[in-house]
py3Dmol code that shows the C-alpha trace and the ligand (Angstrom):
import py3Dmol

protein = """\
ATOM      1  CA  UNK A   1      12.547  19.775   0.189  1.00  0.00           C
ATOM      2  CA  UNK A   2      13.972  16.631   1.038  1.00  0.00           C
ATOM      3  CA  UNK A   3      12.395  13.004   0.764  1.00  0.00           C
ATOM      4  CA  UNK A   4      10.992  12.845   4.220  1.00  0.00           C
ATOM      5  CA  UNK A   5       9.552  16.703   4.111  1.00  0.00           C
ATOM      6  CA  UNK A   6       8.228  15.453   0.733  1.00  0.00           C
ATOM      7  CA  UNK A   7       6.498  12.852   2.478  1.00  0.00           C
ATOM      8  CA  UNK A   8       5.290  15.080   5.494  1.00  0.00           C
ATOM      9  CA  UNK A   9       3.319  17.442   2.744  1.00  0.00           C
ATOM     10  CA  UNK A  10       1.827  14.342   0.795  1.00  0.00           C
ATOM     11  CA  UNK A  11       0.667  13.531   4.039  1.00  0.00           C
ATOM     12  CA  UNK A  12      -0.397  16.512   5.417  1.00  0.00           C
ATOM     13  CA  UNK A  13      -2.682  16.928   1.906  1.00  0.00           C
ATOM     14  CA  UNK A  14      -4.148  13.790   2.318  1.00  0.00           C
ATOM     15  CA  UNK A  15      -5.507  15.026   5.769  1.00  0.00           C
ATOM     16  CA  UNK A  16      -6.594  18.411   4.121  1.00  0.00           C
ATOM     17  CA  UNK A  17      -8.468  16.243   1.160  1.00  0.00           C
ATOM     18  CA  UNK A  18     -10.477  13.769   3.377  1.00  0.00           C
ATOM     19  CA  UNK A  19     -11.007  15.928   6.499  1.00  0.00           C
ATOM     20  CA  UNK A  20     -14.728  17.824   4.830  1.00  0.00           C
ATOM     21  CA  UNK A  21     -16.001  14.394   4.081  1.00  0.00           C
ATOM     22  CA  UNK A  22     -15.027  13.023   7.707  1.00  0.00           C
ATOM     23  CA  UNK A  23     -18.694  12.484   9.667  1.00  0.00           C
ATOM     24  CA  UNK A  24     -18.495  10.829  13.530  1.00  0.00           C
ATOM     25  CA  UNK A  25     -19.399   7.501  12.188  1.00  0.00           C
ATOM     26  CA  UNK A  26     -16.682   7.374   9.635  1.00  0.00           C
ATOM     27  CA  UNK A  27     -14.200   4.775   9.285  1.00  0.00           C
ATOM     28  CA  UNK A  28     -11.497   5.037   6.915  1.00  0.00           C
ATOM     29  CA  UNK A  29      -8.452   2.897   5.787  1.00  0.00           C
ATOM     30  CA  UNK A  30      -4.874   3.268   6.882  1.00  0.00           C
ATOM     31  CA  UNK A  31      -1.777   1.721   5.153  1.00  0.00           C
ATOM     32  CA  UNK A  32       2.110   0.843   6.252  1.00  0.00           C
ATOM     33  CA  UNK A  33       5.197   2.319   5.832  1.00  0.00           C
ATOM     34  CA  UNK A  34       6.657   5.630   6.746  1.00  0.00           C
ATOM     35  CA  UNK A  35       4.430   7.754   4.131  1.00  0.00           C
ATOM     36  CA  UNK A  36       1.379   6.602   6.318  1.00  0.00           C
ATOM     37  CA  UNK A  37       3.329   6.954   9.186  1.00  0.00           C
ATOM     38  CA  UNK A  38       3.722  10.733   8.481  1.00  0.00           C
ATOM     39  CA  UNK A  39      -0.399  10.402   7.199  1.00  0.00           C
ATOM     40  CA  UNK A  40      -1.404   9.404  10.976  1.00  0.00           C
ATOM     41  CA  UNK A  41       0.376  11.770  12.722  1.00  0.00           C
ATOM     42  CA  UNK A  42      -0.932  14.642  10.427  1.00  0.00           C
ATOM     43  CA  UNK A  43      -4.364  12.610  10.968  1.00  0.00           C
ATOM     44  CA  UNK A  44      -4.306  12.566  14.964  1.00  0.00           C
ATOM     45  CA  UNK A  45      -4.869  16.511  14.452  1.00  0.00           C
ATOM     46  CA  UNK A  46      -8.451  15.573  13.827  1.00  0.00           C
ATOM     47  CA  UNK A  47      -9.026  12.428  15.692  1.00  0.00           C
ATOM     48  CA  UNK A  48     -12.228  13.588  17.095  1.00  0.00           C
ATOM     49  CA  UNK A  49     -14.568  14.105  13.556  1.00  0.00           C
ATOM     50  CA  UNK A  50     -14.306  10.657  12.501  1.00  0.00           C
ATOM     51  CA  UNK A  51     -14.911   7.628  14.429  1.00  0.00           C
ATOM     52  CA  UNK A  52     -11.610   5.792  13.672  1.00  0.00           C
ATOM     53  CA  UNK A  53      -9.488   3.525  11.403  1.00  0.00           C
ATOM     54  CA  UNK A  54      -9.145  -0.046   9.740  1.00  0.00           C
ATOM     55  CA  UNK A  55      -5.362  -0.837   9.977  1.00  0.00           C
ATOM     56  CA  UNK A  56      -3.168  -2.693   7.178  1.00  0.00           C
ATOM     57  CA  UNK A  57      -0.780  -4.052   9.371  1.00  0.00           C
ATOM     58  CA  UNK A  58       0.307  -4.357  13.660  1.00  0.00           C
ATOM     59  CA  UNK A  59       2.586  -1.529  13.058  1.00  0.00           C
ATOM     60  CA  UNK A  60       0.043   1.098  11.705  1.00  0.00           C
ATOM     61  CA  UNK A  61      -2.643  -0.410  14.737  1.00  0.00           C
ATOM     62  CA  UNK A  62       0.033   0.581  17.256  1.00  0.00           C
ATOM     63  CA  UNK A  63       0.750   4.014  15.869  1.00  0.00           C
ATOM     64  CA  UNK A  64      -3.162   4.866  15.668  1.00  0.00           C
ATOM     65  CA  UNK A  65      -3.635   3.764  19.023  1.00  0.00           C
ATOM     66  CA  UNK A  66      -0.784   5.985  20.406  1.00  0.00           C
ATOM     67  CA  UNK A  67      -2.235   8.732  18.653  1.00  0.00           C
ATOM     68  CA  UNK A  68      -6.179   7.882  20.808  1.00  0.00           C
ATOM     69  CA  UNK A  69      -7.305   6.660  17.151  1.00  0.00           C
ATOM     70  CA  UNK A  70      -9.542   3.951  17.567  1.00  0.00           C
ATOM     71  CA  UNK A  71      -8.719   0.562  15.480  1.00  0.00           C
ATOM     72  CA  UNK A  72     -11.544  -1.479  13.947  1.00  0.00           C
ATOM     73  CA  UNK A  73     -11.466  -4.927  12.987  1.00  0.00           C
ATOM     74  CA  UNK A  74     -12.441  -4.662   9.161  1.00  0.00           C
ATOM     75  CA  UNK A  75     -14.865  -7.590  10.247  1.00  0.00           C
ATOM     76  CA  UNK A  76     -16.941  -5.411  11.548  1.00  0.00           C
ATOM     77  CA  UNK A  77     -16.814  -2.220   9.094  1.00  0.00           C
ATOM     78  CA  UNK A  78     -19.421  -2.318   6.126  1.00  0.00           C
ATOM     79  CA  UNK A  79     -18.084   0.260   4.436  1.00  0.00           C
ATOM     80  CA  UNK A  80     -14.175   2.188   4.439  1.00  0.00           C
ATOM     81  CA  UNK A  81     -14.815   5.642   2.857  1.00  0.00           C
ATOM     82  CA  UNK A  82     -10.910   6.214   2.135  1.00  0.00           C
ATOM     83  CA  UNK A  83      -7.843   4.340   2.096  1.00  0.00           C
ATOM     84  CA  UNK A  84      -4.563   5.994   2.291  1.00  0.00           C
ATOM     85  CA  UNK A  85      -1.462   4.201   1.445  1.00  0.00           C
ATOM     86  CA  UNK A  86       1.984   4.806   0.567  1.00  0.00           C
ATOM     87  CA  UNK A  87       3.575   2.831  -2.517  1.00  0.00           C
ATOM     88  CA  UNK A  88       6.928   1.797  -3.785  1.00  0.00           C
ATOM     89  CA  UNK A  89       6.358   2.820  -7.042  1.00  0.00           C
ATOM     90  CA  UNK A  90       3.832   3.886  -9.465  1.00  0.00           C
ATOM     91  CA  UNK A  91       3.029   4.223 -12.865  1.00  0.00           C
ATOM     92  CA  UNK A  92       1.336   6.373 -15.522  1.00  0.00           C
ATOM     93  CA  UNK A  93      -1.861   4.105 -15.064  1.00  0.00           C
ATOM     94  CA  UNK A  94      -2.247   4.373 -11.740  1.00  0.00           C
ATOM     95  CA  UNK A  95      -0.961   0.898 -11.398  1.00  0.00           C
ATOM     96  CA  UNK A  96       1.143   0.147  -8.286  1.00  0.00           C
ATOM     97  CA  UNK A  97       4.081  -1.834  -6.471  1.00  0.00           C
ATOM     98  CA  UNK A  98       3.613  -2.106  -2.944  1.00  0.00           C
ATOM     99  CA  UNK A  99       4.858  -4.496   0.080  1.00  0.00           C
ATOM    100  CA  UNK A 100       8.561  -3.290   0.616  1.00  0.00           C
ATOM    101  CA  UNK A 101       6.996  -3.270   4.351  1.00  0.00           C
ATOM    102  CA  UNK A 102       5.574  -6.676   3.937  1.00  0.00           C
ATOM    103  CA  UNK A 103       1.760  -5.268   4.606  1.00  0.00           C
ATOM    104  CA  UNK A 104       0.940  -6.406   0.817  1.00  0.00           C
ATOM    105  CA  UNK A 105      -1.554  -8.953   1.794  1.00  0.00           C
ATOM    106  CA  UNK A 106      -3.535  -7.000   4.805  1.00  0.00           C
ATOM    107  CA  UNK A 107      -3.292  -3.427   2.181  1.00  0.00           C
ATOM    108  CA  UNK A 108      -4.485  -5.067  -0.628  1.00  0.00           C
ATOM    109  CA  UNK A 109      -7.791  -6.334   1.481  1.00  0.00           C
ATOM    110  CA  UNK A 110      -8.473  -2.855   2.903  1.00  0.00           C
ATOM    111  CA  UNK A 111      -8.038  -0.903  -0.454  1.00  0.00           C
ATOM    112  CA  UNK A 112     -10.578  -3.606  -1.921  1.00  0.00           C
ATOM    113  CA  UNK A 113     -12.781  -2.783   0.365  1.00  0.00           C
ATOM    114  CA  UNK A 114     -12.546   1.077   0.631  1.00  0.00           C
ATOM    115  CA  UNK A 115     -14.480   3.452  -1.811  1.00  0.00           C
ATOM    116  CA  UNK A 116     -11.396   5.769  -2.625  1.00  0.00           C
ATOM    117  CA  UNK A 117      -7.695   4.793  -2.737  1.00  0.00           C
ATOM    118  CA  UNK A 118      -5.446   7.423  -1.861  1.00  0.00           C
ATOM    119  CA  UNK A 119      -1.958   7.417  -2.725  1.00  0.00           C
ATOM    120  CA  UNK A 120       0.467   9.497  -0.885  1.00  0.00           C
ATOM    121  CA  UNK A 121       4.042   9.211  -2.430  1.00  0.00           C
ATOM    122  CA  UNK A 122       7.274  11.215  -3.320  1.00  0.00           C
ATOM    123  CA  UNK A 123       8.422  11.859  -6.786  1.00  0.00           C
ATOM    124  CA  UNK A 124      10.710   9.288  -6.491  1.00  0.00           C
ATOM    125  CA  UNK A 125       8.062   6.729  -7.101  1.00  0.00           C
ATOM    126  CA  UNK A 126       7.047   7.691 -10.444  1.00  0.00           C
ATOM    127  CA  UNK A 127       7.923   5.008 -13.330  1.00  0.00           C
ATOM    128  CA  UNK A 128       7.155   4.468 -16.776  1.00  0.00           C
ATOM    129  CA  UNK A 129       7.010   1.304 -16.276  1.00  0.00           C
ATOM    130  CA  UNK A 130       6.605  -0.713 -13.190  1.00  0.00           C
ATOM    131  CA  UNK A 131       9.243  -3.308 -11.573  1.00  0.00           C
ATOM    132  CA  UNK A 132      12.637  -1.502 -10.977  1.00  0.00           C
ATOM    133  CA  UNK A 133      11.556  -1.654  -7.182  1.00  0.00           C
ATOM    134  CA  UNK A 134      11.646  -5.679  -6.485  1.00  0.00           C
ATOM    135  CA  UNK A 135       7.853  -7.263  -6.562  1.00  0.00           C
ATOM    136  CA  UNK A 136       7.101  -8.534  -3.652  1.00  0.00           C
ATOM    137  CA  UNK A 137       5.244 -11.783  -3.087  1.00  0.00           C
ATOM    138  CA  UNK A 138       3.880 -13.101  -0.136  1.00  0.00           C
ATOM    139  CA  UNK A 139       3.617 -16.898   0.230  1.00  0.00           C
ATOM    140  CA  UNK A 140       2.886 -19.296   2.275  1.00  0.00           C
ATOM    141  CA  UNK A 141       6.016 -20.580   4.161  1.00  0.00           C
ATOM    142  CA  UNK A 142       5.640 -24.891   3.146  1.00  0.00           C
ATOM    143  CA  UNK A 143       5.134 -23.487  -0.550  1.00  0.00           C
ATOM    144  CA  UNK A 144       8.710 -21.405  -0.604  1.00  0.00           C
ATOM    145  CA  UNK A 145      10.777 -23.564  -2.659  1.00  0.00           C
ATOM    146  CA  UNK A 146       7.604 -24.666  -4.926  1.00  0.00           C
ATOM    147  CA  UNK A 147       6.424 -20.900  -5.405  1.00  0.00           C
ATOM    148  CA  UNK A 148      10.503 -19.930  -6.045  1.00  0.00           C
ATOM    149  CA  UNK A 149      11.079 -22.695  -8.660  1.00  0.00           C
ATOM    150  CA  UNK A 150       7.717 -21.613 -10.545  1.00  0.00           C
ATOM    151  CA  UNK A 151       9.437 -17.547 -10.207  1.00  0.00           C
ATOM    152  CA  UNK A 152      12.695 -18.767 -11.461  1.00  0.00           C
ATOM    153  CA  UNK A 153      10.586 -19.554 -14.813  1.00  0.00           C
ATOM    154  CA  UNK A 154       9.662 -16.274 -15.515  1.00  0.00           C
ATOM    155  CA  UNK A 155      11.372 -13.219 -16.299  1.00  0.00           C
ATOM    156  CA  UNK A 156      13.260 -11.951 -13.317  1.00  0.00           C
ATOM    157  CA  UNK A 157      15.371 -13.100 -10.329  1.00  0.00           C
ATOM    158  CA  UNK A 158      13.508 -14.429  -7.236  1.00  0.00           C
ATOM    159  CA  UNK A 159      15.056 -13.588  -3.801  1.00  0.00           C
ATOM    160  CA  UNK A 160      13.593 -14.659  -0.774  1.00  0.00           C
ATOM    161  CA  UNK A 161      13.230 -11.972   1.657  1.00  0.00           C
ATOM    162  CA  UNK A 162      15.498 -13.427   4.739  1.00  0.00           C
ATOM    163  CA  UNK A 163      14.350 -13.017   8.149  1.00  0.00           C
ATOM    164  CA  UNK A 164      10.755 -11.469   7.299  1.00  0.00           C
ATOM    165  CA  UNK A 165       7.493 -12.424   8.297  1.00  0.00           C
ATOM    166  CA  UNK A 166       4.395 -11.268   7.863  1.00  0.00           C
ATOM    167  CA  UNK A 167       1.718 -10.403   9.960  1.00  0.00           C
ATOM    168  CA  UNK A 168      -0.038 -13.468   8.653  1.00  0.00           C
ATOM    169  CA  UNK A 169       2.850 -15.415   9.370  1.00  0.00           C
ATOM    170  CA  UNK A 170       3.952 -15.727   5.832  1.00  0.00           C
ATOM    171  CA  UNK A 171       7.325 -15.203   3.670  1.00  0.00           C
ATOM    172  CA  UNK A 172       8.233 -13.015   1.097  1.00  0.00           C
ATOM    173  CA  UNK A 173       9.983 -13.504  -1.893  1.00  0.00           C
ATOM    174  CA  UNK A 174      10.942 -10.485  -4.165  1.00  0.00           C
ATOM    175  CA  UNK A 175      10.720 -10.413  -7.610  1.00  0.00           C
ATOM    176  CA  UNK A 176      13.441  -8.283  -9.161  1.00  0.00           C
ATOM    177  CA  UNK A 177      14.801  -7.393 -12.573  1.00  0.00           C
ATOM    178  CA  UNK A 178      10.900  -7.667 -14.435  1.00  0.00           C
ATOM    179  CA  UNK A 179       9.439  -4.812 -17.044  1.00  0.00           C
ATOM    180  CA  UNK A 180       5.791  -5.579 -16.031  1.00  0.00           C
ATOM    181  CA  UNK A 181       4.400  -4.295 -18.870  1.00  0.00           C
ATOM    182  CA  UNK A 182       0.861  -5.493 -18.195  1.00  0.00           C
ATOM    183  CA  UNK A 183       0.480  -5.349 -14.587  1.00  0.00           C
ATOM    184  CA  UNK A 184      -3.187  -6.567 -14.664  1.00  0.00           C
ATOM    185  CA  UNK A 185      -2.956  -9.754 -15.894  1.00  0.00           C
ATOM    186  CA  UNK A 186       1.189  -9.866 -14.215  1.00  0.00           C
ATOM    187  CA  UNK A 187      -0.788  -9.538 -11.396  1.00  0.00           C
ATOM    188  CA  UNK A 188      -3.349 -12.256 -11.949  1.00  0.00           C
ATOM    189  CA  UNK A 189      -0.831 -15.328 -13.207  1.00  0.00           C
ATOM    190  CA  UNK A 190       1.350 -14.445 -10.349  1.00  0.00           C
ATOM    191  CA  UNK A 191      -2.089 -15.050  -7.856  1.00  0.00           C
ATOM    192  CA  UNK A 192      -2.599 -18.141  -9.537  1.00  0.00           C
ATOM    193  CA  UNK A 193       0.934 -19.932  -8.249  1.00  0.00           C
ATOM    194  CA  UNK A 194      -0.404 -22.355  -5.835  1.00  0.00           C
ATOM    195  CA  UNK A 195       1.312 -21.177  -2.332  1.00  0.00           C
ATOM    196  CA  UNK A 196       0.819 -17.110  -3.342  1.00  0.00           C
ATOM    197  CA  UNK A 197      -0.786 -15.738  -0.964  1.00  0.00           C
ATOM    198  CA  UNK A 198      -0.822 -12.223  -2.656  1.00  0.00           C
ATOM    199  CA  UNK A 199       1.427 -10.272  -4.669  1.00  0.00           C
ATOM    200  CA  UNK A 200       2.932  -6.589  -4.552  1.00  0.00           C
ATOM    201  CA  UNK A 201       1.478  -5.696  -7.419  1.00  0.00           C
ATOM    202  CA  UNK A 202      -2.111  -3.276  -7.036  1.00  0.00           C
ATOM    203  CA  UNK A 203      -3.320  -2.965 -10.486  1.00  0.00           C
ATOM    204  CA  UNK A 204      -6.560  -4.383 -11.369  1.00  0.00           C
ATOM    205  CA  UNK A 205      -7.623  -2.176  -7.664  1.00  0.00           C
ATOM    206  CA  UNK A 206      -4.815   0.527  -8.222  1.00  0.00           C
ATOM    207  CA  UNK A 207      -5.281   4.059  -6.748  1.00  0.00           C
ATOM    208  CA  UNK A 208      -7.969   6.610  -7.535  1.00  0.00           C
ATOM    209  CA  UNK A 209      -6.051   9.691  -6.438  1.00  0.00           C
ATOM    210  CA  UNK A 210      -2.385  10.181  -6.231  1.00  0.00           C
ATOM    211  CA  UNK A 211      -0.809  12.918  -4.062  1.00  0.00           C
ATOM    212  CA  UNK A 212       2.998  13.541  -5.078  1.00  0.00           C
ATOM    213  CA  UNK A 213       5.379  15.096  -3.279  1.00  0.00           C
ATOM    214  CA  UNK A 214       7.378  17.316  -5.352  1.00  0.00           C
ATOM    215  CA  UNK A 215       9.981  19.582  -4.715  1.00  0.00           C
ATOM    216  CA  UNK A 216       7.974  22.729  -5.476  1.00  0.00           C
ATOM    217  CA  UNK A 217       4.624  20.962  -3.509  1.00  0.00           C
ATOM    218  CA  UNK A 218       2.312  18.682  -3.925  1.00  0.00           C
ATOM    219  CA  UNK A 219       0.519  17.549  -7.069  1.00  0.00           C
ATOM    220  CA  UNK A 220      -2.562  16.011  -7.505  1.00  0.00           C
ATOM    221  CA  UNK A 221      -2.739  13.518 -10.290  1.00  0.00           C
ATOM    222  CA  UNK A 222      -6.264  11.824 -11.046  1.00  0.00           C
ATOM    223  CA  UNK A 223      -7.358   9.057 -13.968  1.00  0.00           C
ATOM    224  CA  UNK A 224      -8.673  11.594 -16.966  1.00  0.00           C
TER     225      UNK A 224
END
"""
ligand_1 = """\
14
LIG
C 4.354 -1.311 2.870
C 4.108 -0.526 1.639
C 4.477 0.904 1.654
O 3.377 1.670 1.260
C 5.595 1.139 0.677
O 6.664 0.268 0.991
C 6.082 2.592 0.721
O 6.711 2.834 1.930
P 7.257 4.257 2.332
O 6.077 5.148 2.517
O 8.017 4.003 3.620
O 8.168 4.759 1.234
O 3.616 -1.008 0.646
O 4.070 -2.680 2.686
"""
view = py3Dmol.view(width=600, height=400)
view.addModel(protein, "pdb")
view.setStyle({"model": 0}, {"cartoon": {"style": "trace"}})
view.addModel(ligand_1, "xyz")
view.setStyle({"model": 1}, {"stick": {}})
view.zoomTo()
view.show()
């Protein structure tokens, strides 16, 4: 199996896990990237049992949409049942890196608010420890050099992501070269830099479930 067929199954099990618990008035969660991507076309299969989806960024609302899947503003959602989301990487814990796509900000609010955080990734994702894959951090644009001076202090190499905005209209800067060894409170001081909007970095709301794509199929990993 190669990376994308990896995907496809991760996907595809996601569907298979969610799909008894879907009831017409359910409305579930849907993240960015090409994992979800692969997650909503598996999902358009069953379109009709549920009553549709909050999106984590314009690109996943377009793709639901093509597929007759009805987008909700999470304004006016009390309650997400399941949020399904790709990652960048992940770790023992169940911690997470996410916002190579630049959806960090919009994911982050959906997975708060859902019950169950699904995780649909690859092998390739799997870490001991978390920050190989750059951190992204999503700030606001008058803060840049302010929020990149107070990176430059800590461990790692900022590098401002050139020529990306957000869907909130924001910048990113990555964070590379950091062994995050405590991604909870990582998470928090890096929050607390006046100008951060959000960071990459989903650990004190990391996943419930993770569904891996392996070579020999798809594993199921889950807290103990
Ligand atoms: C987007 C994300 C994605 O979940 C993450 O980048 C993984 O993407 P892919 O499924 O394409 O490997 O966080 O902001």
């Amino acid at each position: 199996m190669n990376q994308d067929e990896m995907k496809r199954a991760v996907a595809i099990a996601a569907v298979d896990m969610i799909r008894p618990r879907l009831e017409k008035e359910t409305v579930i969660g849907v993240g960015t990237g090409s994992t979800a991507n692969f997650f909503i076309d598996a999902l358009a299969r069953c379109r009709d049992e549920f009553a549709g989806a909050v999106a984590s960024s314009e690109a996943t609302a377009a793709r639901l949409r093509q597929h007759d899947i009805e987008v909700f503003d999470l304004n006016s959602v009390s309650q997400l049942e399941f949020y399904i989301d790709g990652a960048d990487e992940f770790d023992p814990y169940f911690n997470l890196i996410k916002g190579g796509g630049a959806a960090l900000t919009r994911e982050k609010i959906v997975a708060a608010v859902a019950k169950t955080f699904i995780c649909i990734v690859d092998e390739s994702k799997q870490v001991d420890v978390l920050g190989s894959f750059p951190l992204p951090v999503e700030v606001i644009p008058m803060a840049r050099s302010y929020v990149g001076r107070q990176l430059a202090g800590l461990e790692g190499q900022p590098v401002y992501r050139d020529g990306v905005v957000t869907d909130n209209g924001n910048i990113i800067i990555d964070l590379h070269d950091v062994d995050i060894l405590d991604p909870k409170a990582f998470e928090r001081h890096l929050n607390n830099i006046v100008g951060v909007v959000t960071n990459g970095l989903f650990a004190n709301r990391g996943a419930d479930v993770i569904l891996m794509g392996t070579p020999q199929g798809v594993v199921t990993l889950k807290p103990d």
